[in-house]
C-alpha positions in Angstrom: 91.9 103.8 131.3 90.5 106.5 128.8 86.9 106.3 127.5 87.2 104.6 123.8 86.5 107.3 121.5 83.6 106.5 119.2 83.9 107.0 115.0 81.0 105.9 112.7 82.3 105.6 108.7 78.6 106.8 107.0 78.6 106.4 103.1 75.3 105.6 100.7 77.0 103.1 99.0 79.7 100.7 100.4 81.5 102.7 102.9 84.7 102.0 101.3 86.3 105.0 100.6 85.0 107.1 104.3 86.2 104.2 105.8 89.6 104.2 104.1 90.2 107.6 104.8 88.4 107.8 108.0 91.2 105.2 109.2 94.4 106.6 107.9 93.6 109.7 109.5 92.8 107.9 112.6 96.0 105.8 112.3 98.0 109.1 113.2 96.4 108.8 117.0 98.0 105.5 117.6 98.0 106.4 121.6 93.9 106.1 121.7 91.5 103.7 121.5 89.0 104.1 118.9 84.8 102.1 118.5 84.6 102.0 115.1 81.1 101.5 113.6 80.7 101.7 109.6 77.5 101.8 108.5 76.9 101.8 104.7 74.1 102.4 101.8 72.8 105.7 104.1 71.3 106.8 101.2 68.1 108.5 102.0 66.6 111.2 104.2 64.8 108.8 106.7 67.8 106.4 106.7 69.9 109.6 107.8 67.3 110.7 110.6 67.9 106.9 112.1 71.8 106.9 111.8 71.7 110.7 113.4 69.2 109.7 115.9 71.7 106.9 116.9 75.3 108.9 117.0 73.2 111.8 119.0 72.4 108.7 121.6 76.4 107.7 121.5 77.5 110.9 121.9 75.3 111.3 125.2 76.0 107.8 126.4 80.0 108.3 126.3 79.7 112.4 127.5 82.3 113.0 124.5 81.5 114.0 120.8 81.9 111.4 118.5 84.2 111.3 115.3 82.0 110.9 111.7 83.5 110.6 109.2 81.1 110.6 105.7 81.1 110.2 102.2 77.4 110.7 100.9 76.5 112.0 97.5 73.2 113.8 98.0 73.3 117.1 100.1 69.9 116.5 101.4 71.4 113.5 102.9 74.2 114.8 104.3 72.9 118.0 106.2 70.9 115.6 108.3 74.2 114.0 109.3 75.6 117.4 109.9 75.3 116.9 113.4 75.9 119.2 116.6 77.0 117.3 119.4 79.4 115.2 116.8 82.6 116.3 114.8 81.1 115.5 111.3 84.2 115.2 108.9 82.2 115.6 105.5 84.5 114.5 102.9 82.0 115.7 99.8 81.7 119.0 101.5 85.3 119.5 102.1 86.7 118.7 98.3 83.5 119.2 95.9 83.2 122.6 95.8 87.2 123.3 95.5 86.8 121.0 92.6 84.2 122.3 90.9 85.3 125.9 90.9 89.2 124.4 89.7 87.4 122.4 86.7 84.8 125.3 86.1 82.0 122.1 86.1 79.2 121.3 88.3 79.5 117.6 89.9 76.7 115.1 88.5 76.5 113.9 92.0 75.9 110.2 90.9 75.6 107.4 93.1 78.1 104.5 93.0 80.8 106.2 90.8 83.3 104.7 93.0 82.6 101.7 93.9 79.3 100.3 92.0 79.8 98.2 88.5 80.0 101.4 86.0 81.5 99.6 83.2 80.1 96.5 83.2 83.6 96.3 80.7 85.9 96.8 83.2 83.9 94.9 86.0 83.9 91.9 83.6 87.7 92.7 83.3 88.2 92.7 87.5 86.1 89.5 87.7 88.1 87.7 85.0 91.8 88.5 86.9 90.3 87.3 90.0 89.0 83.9 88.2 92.5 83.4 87.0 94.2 84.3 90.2 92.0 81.6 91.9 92.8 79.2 89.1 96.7 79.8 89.1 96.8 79.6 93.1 99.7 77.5 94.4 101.1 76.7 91.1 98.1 74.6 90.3 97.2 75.7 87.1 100.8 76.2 85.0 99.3 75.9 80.8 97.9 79.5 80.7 100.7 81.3 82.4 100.9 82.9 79.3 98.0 85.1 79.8 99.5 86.2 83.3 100.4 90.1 84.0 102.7 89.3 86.5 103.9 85.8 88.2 104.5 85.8 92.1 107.2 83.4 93.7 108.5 82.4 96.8 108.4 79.9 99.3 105.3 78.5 101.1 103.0 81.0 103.2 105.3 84.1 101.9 102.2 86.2 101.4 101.4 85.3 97.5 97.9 84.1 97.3 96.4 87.2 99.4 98.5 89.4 97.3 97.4 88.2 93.9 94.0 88.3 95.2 94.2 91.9 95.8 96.1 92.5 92.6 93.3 91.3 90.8 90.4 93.1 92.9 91.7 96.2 92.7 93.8 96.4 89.7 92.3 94.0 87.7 96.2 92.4 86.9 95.8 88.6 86.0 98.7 87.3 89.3 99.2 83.4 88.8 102.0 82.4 91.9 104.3 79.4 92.2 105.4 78.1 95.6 109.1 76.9 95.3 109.1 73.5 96.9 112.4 72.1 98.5 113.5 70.1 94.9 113.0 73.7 93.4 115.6 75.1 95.9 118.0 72.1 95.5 117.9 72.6 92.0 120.8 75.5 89.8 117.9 76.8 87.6 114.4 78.3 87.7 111.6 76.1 88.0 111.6 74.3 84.6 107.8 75.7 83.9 108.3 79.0 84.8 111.7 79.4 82.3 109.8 81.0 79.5 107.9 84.0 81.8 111.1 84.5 83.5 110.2 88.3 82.6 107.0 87.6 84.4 108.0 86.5 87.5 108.6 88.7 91.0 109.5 87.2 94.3 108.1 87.6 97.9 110.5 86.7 101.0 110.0 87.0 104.3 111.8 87.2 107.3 112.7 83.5 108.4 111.5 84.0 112.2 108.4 85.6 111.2 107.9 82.8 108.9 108.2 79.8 111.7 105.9 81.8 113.4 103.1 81.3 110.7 104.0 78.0 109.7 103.8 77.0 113.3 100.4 77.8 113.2 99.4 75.7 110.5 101.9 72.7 111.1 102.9 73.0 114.3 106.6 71.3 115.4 107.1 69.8 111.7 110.1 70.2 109.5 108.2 72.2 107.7 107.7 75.0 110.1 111.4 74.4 111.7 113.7 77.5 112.1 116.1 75.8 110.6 114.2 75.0 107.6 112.8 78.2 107.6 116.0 80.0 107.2 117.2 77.5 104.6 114.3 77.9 102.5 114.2 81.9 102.9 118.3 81.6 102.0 118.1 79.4 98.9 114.8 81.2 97.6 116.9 84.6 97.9 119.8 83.4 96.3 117.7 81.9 93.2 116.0 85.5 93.0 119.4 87.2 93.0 121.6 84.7 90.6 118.4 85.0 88.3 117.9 88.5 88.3 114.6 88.2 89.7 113.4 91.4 91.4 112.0 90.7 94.9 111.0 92.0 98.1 110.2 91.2 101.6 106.7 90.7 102.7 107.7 91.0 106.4 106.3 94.0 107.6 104.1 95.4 104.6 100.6 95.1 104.7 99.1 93.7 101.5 98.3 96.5 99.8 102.1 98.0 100.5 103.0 94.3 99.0 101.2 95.0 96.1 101.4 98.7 95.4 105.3 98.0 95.5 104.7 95.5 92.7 103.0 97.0 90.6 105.5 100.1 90.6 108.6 97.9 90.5 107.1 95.4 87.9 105.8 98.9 85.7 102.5 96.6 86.0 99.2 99.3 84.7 95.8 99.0 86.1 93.3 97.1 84.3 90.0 99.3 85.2 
């Protein structure tokens, strides 16, 4: 069996965005085996000289150069990370300068700029979508739907709550969602409490299989999590969408962030921060 391939994500703030990247290009080596290790708020000299110290003892212990991939603000910083027996992807190195000579401007090289508060505005904006997506969870909360960007429906463990969750974290878009129970599904209309948003509402599906699967999890050998019910509740929730005009989609193989990306294009939803 190959040696796993070590790859440290170094940033001097969250790690976010080297970890983000750092993956996706990783994702494009699906045949090896990768030790990730991200290690965040690197944001001084001495910190640096520990963290190098460290990838230097990696890189001996496993007789092959690990992969770093960093996203640290100060230079002083970073060239102590610049390290020999590694393959140091610099992602500050690689696009600052290219920037700066396009825009004709020096970078202010500030700390948290992607990631920290900035605005406490908009951060009060984020927290506020995320209070109301936690509120309107599961159709619990129905008398402000008004205020809603978008409302998510579909049938039980379709993939709603995670996705308005991340609509509000990193769009800031106030997501209520609605699970459509069985007297929903028996019934010719909408949901009598979602009529007025019908211009609000978007609905998740899923693959019926894929959805015993999960349900089996959570209550296994019920009704509930039957095939059978599984593929009548998918069925019925698919033809409401469609005799309704409801756009929808299928949650089956998108990760969240596909599932939400998708609708905030289809739903011309705009970020909030």
């Amino acid at each position: 069996m190959p040696h796993r391939r070590s790859a440290f994500f170094i940033s001097d703030r969250t790690g976010i965005t080297a970890e983000s990247l750092g993956n996706t290009l990783l994702t494009q080596f699906d045949t090896l085996d990768f030790k990730r290790e991200a290690i965040p708020f690197i944001d001084t000299v001495e910190k640096a000289q520990v963290v190098a110290h460290h990838i230097r003892a990696v890189a001996e212990a496993d007789d092959l150069k690990p992969l770093v991939f960093t996203s640290i603000v100060n230079p002083e910083v970073r060239e102590v990370l610049h390290i020999d027996n590694a393959l140091v992807m610099d992602f500050f190195d690689t696009f600052i300068g290219e920037l700066e000579a396009e825009l004709g401007q020096k970078a202010s090289l500030t700390l948290g700029k992607a990631h920290g508060v900035g605005s406490e505005e908009k951060y009060d904006h984020r927290i506020e979508a995320v209070n109301f997506s936690l509120n309107h969870d599961d159709g619990v909360k129905l008398k402000d739907l008004a205020e809603a960007d978008v409302i998510l429906v579909g049938v039980s463990r379709s993939g709603k709550t995670p996705t308005c969750l991340y609509l509000a974290l990193q769009y800031g878009i106030k997501a209520a969602n609605y699970p459509l129970t069985p007297e929903d599904l028996d019934s010719p209309t909408l949901p009598k409490m979602l009529l007025p948003y019908r211009n609000k509402m978007f609905g998740l599906t899923i693959d019926p299989a894929r959805l015993h699967h999960i349900r089996q999890e959570r209550r296994p050998d019920s009704k509930y999590a039957s095939l059978d019910n599984c593929h009548f509740e998918v069925n019925e929730a698919e033809s409401m969408f469609r005799f309704h005009g409801v756009p929808f989609i299928s949650t089956t193989h998108k990760s969240i962030e596909e599932i939400a990306t998708t609708i905030m294009h289809k739903a011309t939803l705009t970020r909030r921060f």
